[in-house]
Wavefront OBJ file of the C-alpha trace (Angstrom):
o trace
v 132.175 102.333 72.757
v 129.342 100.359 74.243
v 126.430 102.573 75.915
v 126.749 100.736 79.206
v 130.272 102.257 79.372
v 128.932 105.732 78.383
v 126.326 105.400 80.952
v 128.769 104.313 83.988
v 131.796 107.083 82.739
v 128.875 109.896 82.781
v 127.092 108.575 86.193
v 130.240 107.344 87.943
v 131.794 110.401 88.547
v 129.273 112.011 89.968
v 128.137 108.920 92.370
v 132.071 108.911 93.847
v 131.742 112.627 94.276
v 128.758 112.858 96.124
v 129.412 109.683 98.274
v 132.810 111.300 98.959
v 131.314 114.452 100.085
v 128.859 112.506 101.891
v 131.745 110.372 103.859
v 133.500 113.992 104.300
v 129.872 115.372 106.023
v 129.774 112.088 108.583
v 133.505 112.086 109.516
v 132.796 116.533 110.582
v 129.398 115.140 112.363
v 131.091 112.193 114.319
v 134.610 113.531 114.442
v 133.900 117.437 116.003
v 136.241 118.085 118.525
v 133.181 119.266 120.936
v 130.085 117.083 120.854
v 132.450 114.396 118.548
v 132.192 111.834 121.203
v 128.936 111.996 122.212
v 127.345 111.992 118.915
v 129.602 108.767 118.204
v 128.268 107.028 121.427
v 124.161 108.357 120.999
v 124.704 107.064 117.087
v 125.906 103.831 118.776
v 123.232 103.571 120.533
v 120.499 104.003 118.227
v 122.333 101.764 116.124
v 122.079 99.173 118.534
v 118.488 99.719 119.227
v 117.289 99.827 115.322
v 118.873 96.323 115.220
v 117.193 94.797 118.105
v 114.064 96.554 116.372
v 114.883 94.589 112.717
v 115.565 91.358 114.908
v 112.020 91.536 116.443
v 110.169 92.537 113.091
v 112.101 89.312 111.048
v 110.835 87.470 113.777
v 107.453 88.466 113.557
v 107.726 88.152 110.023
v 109.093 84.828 110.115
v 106.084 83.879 112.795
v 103.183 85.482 110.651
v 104.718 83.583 107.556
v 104.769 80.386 108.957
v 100.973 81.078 110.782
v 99.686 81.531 107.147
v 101.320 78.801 105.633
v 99.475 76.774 108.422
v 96.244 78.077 108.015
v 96.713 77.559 104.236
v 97.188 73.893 104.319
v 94.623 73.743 106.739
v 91.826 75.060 104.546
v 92.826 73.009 101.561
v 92.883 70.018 104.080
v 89.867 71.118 105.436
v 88.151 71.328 101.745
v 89.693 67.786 100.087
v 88.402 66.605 103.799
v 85.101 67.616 105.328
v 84.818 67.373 108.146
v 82.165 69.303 111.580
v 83.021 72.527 112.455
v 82.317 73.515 115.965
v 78.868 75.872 115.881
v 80.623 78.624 118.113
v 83.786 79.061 115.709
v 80.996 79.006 113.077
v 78.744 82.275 114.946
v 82.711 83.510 115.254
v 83.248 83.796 111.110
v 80.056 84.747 110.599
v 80.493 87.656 112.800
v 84.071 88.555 110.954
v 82.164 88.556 108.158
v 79.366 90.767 109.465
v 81.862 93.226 110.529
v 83.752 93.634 106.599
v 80.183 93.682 104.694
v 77.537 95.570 107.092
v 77.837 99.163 108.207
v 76.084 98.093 111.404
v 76.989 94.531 112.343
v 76.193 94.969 115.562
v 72.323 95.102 114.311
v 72.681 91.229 113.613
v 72.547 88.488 115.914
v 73.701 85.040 114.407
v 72.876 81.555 115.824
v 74.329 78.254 114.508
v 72.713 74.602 115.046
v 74.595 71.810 113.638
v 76.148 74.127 110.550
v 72.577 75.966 109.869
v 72.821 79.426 110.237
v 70.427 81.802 111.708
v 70.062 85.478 111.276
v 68.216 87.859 112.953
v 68.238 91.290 113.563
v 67.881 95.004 111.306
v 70.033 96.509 108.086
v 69.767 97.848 104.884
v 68.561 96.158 101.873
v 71.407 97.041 99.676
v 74.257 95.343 101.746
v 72.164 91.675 101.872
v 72.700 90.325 98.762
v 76.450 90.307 99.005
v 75.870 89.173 102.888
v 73.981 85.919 102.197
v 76.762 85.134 99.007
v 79.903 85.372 101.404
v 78.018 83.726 104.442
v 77.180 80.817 102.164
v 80.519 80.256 101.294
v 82.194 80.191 104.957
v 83.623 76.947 105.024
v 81.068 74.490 107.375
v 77.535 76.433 106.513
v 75.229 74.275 105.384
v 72.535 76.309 105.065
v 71.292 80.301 106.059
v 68.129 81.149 106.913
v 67.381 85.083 107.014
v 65.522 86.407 109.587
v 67.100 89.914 108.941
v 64.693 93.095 108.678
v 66.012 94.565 105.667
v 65.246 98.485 105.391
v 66.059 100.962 102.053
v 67.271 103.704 104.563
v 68.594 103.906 108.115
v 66.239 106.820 109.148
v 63.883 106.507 112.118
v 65.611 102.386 112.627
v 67.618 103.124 116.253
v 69.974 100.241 115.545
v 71.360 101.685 111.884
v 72.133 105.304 113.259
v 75.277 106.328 113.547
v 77.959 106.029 111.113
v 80.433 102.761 110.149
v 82.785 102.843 107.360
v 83.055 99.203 106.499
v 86.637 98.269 105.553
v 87.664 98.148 102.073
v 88.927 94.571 100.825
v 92.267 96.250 99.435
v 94.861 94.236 97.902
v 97.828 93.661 100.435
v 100.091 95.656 98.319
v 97.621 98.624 98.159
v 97.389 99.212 101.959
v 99.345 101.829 103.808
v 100.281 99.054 106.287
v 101.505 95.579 105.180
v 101.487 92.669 107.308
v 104.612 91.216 108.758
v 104.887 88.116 106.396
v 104.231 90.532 103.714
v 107.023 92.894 105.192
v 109.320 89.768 105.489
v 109.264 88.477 102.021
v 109.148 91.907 100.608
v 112.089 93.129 102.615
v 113.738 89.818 101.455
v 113.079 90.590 97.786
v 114.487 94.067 97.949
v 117.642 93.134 99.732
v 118.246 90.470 97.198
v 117.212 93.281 94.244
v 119.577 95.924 95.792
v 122.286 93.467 96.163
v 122.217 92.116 92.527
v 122.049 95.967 91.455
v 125.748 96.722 93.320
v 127.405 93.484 91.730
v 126.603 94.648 87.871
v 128.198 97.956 88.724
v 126.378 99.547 85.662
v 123.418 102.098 84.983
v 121.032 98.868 85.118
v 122.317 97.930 88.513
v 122.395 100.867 89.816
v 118.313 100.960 89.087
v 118.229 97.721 90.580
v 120.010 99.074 93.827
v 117.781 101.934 94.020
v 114.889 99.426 93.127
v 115.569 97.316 95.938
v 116.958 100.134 98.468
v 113.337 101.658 98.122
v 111.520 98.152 98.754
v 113.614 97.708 101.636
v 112.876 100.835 103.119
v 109.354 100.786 102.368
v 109.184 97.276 104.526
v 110.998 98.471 107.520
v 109.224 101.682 107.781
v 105.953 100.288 106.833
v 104.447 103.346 105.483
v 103.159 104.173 101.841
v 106.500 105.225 99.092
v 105.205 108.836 98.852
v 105.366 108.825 103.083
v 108.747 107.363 103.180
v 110.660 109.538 100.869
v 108.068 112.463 101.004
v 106.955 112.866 97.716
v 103.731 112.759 98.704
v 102.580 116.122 100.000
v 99.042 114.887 101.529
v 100.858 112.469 104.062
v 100.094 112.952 107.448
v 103.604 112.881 108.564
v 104.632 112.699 112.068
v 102.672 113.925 115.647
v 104.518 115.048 118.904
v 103.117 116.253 122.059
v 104.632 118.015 124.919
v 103.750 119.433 128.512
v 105.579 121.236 130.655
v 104.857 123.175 133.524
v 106.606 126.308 134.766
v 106.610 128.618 137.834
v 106.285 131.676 136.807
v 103.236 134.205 135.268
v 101.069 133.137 132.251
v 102.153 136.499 130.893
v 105.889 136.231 131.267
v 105.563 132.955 129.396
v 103.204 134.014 126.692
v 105.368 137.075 126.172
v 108.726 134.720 125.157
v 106.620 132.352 122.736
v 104.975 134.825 121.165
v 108.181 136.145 119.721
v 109.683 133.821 117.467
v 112.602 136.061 116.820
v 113.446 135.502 120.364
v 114.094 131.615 119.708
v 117.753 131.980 117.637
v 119.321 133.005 121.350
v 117.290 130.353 123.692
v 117.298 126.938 121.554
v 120.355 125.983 119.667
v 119.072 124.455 116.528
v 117.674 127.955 115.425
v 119.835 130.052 113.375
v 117.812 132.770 112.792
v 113.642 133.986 112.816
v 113.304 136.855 110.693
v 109.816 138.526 110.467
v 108.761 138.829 106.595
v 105.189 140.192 107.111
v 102.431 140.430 109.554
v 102.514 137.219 111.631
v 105.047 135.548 109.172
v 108.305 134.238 109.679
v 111.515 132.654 107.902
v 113.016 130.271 109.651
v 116.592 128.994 109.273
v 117.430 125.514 111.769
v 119.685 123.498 111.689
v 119.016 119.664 111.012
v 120.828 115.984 111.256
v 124.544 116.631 109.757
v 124.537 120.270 110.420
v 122.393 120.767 107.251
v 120.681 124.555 107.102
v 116.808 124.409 106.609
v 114.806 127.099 106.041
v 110.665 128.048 105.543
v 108.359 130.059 106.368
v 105.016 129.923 108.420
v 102.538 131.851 109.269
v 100.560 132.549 113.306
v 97.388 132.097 111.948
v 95.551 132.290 115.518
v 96.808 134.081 118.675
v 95.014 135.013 122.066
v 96.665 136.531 124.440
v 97.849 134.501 127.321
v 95.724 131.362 125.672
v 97.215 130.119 122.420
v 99.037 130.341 119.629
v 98.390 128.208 116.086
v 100.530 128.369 112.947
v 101.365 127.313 110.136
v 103.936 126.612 107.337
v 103.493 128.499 104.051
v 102.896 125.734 100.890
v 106.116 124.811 99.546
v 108.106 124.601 102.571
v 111.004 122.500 102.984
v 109.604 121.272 106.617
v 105.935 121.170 106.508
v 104.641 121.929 110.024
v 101.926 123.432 111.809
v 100.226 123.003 115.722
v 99.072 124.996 118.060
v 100.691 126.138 121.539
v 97.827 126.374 124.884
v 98.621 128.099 127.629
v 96.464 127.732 130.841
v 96.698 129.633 134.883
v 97.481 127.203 137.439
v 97.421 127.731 141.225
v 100.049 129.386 143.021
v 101.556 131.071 139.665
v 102.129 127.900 137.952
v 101.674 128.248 134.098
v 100.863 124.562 132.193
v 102.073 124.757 128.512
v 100.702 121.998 125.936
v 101.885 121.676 122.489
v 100.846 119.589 119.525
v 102.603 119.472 116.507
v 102.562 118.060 113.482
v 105.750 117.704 110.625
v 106.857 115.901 107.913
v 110.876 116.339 107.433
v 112.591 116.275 104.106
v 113.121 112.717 102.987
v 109.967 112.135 104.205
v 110.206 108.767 106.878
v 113.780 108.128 105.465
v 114.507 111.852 106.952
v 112.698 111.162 110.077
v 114.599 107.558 110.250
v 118.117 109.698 109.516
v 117.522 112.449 112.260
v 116.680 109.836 114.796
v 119.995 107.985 113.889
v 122.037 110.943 114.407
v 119.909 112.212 117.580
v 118.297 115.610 116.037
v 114.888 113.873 115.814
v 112.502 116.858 116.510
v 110.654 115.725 119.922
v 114.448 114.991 121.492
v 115.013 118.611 120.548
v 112.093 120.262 121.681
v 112.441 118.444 124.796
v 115.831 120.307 125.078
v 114.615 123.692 124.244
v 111.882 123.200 126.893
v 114.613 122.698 129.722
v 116.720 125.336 128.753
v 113.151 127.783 128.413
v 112.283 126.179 132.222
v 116.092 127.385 133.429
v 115.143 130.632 131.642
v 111.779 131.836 132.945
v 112.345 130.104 136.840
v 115.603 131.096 137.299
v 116.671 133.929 134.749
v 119.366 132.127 133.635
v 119.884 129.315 130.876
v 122.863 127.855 128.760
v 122.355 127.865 125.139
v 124.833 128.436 121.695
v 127.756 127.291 124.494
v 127.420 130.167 126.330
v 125.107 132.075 129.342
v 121.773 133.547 128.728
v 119.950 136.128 130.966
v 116.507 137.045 130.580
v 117.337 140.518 131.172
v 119.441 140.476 127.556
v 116.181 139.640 125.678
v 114.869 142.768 124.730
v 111.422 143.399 125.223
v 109.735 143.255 121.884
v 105.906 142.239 122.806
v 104.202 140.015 120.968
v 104.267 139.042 117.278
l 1 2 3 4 5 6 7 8 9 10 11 12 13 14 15 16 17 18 19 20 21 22 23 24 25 26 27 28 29 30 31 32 33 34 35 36 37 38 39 40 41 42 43 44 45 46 47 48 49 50 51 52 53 54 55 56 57 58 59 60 61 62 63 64 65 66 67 68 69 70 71 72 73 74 75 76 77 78 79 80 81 82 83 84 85 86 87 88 89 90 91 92 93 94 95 96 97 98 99 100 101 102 103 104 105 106 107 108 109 110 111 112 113 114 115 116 117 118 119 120 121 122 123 124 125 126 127 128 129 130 131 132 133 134 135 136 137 138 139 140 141 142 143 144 145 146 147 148 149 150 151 152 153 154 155 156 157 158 159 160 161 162 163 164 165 166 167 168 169 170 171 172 173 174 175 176 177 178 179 180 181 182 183 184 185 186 187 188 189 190 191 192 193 194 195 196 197 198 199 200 201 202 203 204 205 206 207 208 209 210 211 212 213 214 215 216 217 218 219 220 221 222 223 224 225 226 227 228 229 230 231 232 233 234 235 236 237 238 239 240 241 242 243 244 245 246 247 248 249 250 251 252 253 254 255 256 257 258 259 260 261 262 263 264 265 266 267 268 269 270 271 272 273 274 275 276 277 278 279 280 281 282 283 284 285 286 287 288 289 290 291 292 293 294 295 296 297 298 299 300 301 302 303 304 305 306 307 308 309 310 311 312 313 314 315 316 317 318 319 320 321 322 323 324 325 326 327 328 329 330 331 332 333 334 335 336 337 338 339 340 341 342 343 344 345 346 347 348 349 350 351 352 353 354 355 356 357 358 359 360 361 362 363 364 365 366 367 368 369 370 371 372 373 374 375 376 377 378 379 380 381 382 383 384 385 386 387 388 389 390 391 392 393 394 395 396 397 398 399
């Protein structure tokens, strides 16, 4: 028996299986009795949003691919065909220039007279060789004369203090952020790779799929591979902020946030908060599809009635940490600011999936903030389907 036919009767199996059990997951999600219907219409939605979002970026793709097409044939028109170049579009490169090779380039002033170049000014010796090579070959320089003071260090020289990290000339492929003609034919390529890879219908094609799936992704969420399907455990994943402002005592408000194991009765997404040590907690939530999540963090700072920081342990499903202030208004008004920080499972793919099926984080802390505003101001809030008193949370203090 041929090894492709080995490959698909081990693989196949398996692939209708878990897309089965996938298709089961989506039709409980979208078909619950309850919130059935309005999962259906936010999905709807979003759907219809994403694709006014993928109509805009092809367009700017398209755009940006044409532009440097133009500019291309431009240049090589401009080099078979010589021709005077304005002097204040020439002082304009220069000064790109400036600003990719010189950790000050405000320290130089550049003149232009009839395609002779003039420079004039402060900066360090070891970034003018590589200056005068790249102004000399800007296209319409005839000549450069330097009038630059050149200095082996930047102490005591007012104009070179400070710091500037000069950009690195990375190859388009290498950056974290591609261009939009760069996303376009890219995005182009994978479709056309994942596409091949479903017709062949073998091991091979279903490399190819994955191949191009991953491509595709990679241009519509323009962030680096290990980002997008969070391999990469340095990425600085995604940043939400929140305000809110509530009428009632700083203390009365401290006292319900600094008890996790409070949250599984006032916000709906948390199962359970179980305290595993002294100022750690496991957390179980519940995430896009009714999937269980769990980790466990760590209050690494808390001051009474003024903040609380944490921290998830290494290893954790949902890496997450921020840091909660509270501050005394007038007339017994308390102002709450969060900032958070998270990177999902799936990485941006997981981010992208939650915000398709309306369980991205920031819509649901916005939700648990309402129902904590009903709670505190008016002793009374809805949450799990049901009525919640502040009178049934039991008075632990503090964690």
């Amino acid at each position: 028996m041929p090894a492709c036919c080995d490959l698909k009767a081990k693989f196949l199996p398996g692939l209708a299986l878990a897309a089965g059990a996938f298709a089961g997951i989506n039709a409980m999600y979208f078909f619950d009795p309850e919130r059935g219907r309005r999962r259906r219409t936010l999905a709807r939605d979003k759907t219809f949003h994403l694709l006014r979002d993928s109509e805009r970026t092809f367009d700017r793709g398209v755009r940006d691919f044409a532009n440097r097409v133009q500019g291309a044939l431009c240049q090589a028109v401009g080099v078979m065909v010589p021709r005077a170049i304005p002097d204040e579009i020439l002082v304009e490169r220069v000064r790109t220039r400036l600003g990719r090779l010189l950790t000050h380039p405000g320290s130089v002033e550049v003149r232009a007279e009839q395609g002779r170049i003039t420079l004039t000014g402060v900066a360090l010796i070891h970034e003018m060789p590589r200056l005068m090579l790249a102004i000399r070959c800007i296209p319409g320089v005839v000549s450069v004369e330097n009038r630059i003071a050149a200095y082996n260090r930047a102490n005591h020289v007012q104009n070179l203090q400070g710091r500037h990290r000069v950009p690195a000339n990375e190859f388009e492929l290498l950056r974290d952020r591609w261009t939009p003609s760069t996303r376009f034919a890219l995005g182009t390529a994978g479709a056309a790779i994942a596409l091949y890879g479903l017709q062949r219908r073998d091991f091979a094609g279903l490399l190819c799929a994955f191949a191009g799936g991953s491509l595709v992704a990679r241009t519509a969420i323009n962030r680096p591979l290990g980002e997008v399907t969070g391999l990469q455990r340095t990425a600085p994943g995604f940043t939400l902020q929140k305000t809110a402002l509530l009428h009632a005592p700083i203390e009365k408000v401290f006292s319900i946030l600094a008890n996790p194991e409070k949250f599984p009765r006032i916000m709906n997404h948390v199962q359970q908060v179980r305290k595993v040590g002294e100022g750690r907690y496991r957390w179980t939530v519940v995430g896009p599809a009714g999937v269980t999540l769990s980790w466990e963090s760590q209050i690494v700072r808390l001051v009474p009635n003024s903040l609380i920081e944490w921290a998830s342990l290494p290893g954790s499903t949902v890496r997450n940490s921020g840091i909660v202030h509270f501050q005394k208004m007038e007339d017994g008004v308390t102002r709450i600011q969060l900032q958070a920080n998270y990177m999902p499972p799936g990485g941006a793919l997981g981010q992208f999936l939650s915000e398709l099926l309306h369980a991205d984080p920031k819509q649901v802390i916005d939700e648990d903030l309402v129902r904590l505003q009903s709670l505190i101001e008016r002793g009374v809030t809805t949450a799990h389907h049901r009525k919640l008193s502040i009178e049934e949370l039991s008075p632990q203090g503090t964690a």
